[in-house]
C-alpha positions in Angstrom: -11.1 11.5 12.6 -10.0 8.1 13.1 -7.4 8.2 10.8 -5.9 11.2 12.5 -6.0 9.1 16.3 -4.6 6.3 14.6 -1.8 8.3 13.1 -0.6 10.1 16.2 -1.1 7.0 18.1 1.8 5.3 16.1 3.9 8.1 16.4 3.8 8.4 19.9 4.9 4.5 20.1 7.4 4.5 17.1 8.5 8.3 17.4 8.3 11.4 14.9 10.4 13.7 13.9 8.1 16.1 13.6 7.6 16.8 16.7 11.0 18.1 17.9 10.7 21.9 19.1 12.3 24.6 17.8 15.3 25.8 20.2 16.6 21.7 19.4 16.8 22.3 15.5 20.2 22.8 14.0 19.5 24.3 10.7 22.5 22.2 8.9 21.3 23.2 5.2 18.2 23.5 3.2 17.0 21.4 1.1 13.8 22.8 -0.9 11.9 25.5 -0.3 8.1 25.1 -1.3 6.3 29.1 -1.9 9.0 30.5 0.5 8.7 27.4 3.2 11.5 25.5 3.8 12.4 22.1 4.1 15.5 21.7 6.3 18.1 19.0 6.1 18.0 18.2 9.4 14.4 17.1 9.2 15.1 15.1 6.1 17.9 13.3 8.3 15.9 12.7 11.4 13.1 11.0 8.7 16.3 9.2 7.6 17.8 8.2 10.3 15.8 4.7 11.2 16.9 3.5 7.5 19.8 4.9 8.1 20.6 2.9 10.9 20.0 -0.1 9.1 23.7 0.6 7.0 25.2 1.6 10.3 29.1 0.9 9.5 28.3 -0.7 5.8 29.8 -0.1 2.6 27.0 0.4 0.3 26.5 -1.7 -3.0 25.7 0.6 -5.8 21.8 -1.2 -5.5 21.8 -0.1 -1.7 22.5 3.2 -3.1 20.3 3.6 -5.7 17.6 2.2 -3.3 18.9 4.9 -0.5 19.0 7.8 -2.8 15.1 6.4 -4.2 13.5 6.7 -0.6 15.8 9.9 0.2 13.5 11.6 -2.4 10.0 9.9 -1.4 11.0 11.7 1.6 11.3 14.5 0.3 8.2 14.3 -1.5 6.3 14.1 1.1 7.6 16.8 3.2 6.8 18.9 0.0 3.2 17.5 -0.1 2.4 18.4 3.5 3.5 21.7 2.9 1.8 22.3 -0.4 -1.6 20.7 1.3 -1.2 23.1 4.2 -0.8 26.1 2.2 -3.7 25.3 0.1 -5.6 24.6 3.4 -5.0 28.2 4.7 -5.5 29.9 1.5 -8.7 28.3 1.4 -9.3 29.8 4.9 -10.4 26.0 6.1 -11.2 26.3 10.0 -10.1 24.3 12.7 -10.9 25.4 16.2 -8.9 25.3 19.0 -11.8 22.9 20.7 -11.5 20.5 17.4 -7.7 20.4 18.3 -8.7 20.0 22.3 -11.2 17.1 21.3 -8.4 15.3 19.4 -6.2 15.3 22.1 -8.8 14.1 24.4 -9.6 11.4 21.9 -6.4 10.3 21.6 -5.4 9.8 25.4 -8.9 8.2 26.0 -7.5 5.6 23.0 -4.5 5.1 24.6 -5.7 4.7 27.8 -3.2 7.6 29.4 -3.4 9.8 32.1 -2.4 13.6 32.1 1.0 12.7 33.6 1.2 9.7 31.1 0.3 11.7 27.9 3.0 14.7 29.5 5.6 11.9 30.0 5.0 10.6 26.5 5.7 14.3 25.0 8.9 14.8 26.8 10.0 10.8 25.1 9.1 13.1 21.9 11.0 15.8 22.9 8.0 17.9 22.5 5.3 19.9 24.1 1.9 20.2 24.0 1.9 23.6 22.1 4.0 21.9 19.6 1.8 18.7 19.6 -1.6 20.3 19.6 0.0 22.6 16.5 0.5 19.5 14.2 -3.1 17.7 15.2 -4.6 21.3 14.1 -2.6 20.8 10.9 -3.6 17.4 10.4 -7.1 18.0 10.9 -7.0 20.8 8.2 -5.5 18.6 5.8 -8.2 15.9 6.1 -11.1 18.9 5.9 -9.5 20.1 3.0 -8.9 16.6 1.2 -12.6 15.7 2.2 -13.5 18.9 0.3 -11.5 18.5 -2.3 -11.0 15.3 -3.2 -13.6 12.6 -1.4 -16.5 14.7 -2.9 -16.0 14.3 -6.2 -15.4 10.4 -5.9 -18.1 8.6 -7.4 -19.1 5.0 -8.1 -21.7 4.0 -10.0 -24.0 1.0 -9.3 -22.8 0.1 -13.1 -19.0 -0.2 -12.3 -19.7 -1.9 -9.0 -21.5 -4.7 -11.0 -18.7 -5.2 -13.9 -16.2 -5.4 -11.1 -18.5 -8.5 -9.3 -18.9 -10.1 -12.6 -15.2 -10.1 -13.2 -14.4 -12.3 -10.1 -17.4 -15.1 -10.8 -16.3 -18.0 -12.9 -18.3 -19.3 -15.4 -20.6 -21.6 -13.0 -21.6 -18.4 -11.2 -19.7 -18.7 -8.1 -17.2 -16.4 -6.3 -14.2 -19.0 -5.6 -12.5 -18.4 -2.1 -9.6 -20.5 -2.7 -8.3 -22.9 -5.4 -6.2 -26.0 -4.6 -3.4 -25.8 -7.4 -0.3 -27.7 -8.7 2.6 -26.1 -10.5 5.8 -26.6 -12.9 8.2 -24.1 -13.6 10.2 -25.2 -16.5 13.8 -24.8 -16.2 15.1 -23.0 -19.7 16.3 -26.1 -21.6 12.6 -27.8 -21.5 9.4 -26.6 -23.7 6.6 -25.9 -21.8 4.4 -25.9 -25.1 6.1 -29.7 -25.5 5.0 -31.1 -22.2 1.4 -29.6 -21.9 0.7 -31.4 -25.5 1.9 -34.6 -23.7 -0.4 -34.4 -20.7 -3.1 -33.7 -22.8 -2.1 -36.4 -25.2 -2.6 -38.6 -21.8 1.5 -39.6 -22.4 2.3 -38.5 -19.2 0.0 -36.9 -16.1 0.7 -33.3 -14.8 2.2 -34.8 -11.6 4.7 -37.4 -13.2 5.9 -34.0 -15.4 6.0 -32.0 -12.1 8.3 -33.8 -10.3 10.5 -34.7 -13.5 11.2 -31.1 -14.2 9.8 -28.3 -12.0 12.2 -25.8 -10.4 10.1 -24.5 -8.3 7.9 -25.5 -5.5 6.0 -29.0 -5.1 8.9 -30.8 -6.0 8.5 -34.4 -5.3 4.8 -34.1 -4.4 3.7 -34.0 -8.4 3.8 -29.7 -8.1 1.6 -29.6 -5.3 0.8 -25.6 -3.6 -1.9 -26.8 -1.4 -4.6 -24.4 -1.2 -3.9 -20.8 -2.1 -7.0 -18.0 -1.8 -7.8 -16.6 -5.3 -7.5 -12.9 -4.1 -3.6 -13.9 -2.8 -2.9 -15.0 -6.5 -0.8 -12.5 -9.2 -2.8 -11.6 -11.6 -0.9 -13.9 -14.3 -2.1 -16.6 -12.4 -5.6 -15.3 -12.2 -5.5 -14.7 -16.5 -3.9 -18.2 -16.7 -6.6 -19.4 -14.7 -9.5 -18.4 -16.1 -11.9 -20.2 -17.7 -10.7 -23.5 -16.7 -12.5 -26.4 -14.7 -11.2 -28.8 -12.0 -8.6 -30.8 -13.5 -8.0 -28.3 -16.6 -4.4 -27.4 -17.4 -3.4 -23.4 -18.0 -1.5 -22.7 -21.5 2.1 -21.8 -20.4 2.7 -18.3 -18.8 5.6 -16.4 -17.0 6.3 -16.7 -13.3 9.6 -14.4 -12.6 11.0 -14.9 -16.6 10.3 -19.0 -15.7 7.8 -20.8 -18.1 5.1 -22.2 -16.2 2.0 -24.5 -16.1 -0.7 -24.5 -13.4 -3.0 -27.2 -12.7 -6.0 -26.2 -11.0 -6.7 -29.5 -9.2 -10.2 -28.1 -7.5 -11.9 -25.2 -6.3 -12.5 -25.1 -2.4 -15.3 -23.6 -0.2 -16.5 -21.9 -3.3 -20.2 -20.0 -2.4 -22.8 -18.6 -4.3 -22.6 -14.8 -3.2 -24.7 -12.7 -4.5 -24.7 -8.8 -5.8 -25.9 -7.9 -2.9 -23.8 -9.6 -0.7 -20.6 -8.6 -2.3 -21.6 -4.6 -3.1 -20.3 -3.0 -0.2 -17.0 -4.8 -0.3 -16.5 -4.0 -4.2 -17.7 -0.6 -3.6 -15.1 0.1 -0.6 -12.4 -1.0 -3.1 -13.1 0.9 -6.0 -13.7 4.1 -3.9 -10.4 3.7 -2.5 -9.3 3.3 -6.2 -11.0 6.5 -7.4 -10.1 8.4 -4.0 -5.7 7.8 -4.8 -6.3 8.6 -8.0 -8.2 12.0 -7.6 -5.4 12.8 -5.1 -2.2 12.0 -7.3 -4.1 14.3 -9.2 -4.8 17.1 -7.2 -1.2 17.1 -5.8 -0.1 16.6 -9.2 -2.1 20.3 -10.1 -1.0 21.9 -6.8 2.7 21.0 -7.4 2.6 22.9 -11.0 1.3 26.2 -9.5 3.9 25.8 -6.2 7.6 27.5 -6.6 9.5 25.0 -5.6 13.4 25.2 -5.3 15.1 21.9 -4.7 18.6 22.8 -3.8 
């Protein structure tokens, strides 16, 4: 239940609107209702109002707007999420015990290091209680129960995929490189990028004398120089221009924000020869996480098409 610690331990720092009792709400409007449960207005506002305040007294640009009206409805998304999950939960009958909810709580101070009267005094900053708190730690452990059940055992990765997934980070000497010293131009429109990699391979000119004759970007004056970037920081444009080439090897010209652009990767640094074995765990964490998201967009995806749900 770490996650769940971690969780409340944030919103007891930051704040959460979830947590404001009853007699304070001022039902000001509804704004879905999910199977019969509604989602109110004024708890779409108090999710709001930090962003909110970040306008305070502005005249929005129609981009500001679009962007506002864009996380309005994330917002919304995932108030309808929660409830759909917690519905499912108790349809499902999944248990949590009032000593599961005790043990989180205990958890949670012991994290935080807080007394009794600090973890009361923290509740009243919420505007909360501990009925009110312990009531939303029972929910949250029921979501996670039913998510393990429904989603985390049916992720599985294969010893197979783990090893196509090493292979595609190993260049062709058989090594994992950690971080590549590189040198860039980005061409400004008027000047062919195709043009002036045929001349530094033609020897005419060298990569540096182009760099600092036309780049835009970065490195300017210094021949294009980035210094040394680590490989898994890199776009993957820059990884697919990259690939294949030695130390000293010029990229065929790709796109770097609709700019034409040439990479030279000047040399590979603390590059090690890591093993399957070494790097199985790591690559099977990632691709687990991978499988987990997408088995969850999923099962909310499913759960949403058998909900009623009014947006109003």
């Amino acid at each position: 239940m770490k996650r769940i610690i971690a969780g409340f331990l944030a919103s007891m720092i930051i704040g959460s609107a979830s947590f404001a009792t009853a007699e304070e709400k001022v039902v000001d409007g509804i704004v879905a209702v999910v199977n019969g449960e509604v989602v109110t207005m004024y708890e779409l506002n108090r999710k709001l109002a930090p962003i909110m305040k970040q306008f305070d007294g502005k005249s929005l640009s129609a981009v500001e707007a679009e962007q506002l009206k864009r996380v309005r409805q994330q917002i919304l998304d995932r108030f309808i999420n929660e409830i759909i999950i917690d519905q499912e939960s108790k349809r499902l009958k999944v248990d949590v015990s009032a000593q599961d909810v005790d043990n989180e709580v205990k958890a949670i101070k012991e994290k935080s290091n807080l007394s009794d009267e600090d973890f009361e005094r923290q509740l009243e900053l919420q505007k909360t209680n501990l009925a009110a708190f312990k009531e939303k730690i029972g929910k949250d452990i029921r979501k996670h129960r039913l998510l393990s059940y429904k989603v985390k055992s049916k992720v599985v990765v294969t010893d197979d995929e783990i090893k196509a997934a090493w292979n595609s980070t190993r260049t062709d000497q058989g090594e994992v490189a950690k971080s590549v010293h590189l040198k860039l131009i980005l061409f400004p429109e008027n000047v062919s990028a195709d043009q002036v990699r045929e001349q530094i391979v033609a020897g005419e000119t060298t990569f540096e004398e182009a760099a600092d004759k036309y780049t835009t970007g970065p490195g300017s004056g210094s021949g294009g120089d980035l210094g040394v970037l680590e490989w898994n920081d890199l776009a993957q444009t820059w990884h697919e221009a990259l690939t294949g080439l030695k130390p000293g090897g010029i990229s065929q010209p790709f796109e770097v924000q609709s700019f034409k652009a040439l990479l030279k990767l000047d040399s590979y640094v603390n590059t090690e020869a890591a093993s399957f074995e070494d790097s199985k765990q790591e690559i099977y964490q990632k691709l687990y996480r991978q499988k987990q998201d997408e088995l969850f967009a999923d099962f909310i995806k499913k759960l949403r098409e058998k909900a009623v749900i009014e947006l109003k």
